[in-house]
C-alpha positions as CSV (number, residue, x, y, z in Angstrom):
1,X,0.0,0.0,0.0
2,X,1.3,3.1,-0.7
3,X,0.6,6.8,-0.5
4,X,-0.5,10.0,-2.3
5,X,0.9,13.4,-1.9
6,X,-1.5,15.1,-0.6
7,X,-1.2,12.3,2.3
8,X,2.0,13.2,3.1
9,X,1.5,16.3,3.4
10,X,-1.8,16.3,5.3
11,X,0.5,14.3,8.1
12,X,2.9,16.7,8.1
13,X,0.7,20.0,8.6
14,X,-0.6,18.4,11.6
15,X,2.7,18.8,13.2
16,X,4.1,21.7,11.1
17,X,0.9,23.8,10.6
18,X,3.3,26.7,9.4
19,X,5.2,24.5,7.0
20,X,5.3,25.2,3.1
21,X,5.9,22.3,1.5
22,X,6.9,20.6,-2.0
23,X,6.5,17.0,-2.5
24,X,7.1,15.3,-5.8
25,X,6.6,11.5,-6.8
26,X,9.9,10.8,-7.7
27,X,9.5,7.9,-9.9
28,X,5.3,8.2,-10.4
29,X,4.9,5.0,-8.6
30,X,3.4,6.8,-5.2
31,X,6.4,5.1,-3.3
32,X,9.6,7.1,-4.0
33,X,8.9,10.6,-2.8
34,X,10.9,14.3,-2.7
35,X,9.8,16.9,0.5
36,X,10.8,20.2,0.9
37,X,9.8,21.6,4.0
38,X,9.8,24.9,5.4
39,X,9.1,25.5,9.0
40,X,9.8,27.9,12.1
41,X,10.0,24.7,14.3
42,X,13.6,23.9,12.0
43,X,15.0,26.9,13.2
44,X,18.1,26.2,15.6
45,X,17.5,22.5,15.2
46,X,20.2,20.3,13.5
47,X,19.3,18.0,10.1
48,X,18.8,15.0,11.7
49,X,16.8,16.8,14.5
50,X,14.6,18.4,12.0
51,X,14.1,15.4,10.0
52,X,13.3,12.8,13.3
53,X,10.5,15.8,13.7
54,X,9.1,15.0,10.1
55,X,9.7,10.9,10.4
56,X,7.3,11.5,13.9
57,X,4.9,13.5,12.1
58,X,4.5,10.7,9.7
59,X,3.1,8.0,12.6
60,X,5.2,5.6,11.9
61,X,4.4,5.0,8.1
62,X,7.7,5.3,7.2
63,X,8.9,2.4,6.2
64,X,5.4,1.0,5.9
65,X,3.1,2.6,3.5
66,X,5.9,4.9,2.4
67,X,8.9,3.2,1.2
68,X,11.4,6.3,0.7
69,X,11.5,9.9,1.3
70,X,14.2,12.2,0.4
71,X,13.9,15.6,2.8
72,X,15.1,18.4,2.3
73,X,14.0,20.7,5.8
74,X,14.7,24.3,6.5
75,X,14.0,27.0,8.5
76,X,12.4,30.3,6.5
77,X,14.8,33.1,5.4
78,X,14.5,36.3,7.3
C-alpha cells in the first residue's frame, strides 16, 4: 500500500501547521517521494533533528506505506 501526496502532506501539517511544503513523486509510482519543508519549528535544530520531527509526524508510516522519502528541511529566510 502506498501513499498520495497530498497524504503526506496532510500528516505533516498536523505537526508543522506553518510548513510550506513541495513534495514530488519521484518515480510516479506513489512510493519514492521528494519533500521540501519549510518551517519555524527547524529553526536552531540540526538536520537530523529536523528530520526525526518529520519521520514523527508521519506516525510511523515510514517504512510501511511509504517506502522512501528524500527531505530536504529548513527554517524560512528572514
Amino acid at each position: 500500500m502506498s501513499m498520495t501526496a497530498a497524504e503526506i502532506e496532510e500528516l505533516i501539517l498536523k505537526s508543522f501547521p506553518d510548513a510550506k511544503i513541495t513534495i514530488d513523486d519521484l518515480r510516479g509510482d506513489g512510493d519514492h517521494y521528494a519533500a521540501q519543508i519549510v518551517s519555524e519549528k527547524f529553526r536552531g535544530l540540526t538536520r537530523v533533528q529536523q528530520h526525526k520531527l518529520v519521520y514523527n509526524a508521519l506516525g510511523g508510516k515510514m517504512g510501511n506505506e511509504l517506502h522512501a522519502l528524500a527531505l530536504n528541511t529548513l527554517p524560512p529566510k528572514n
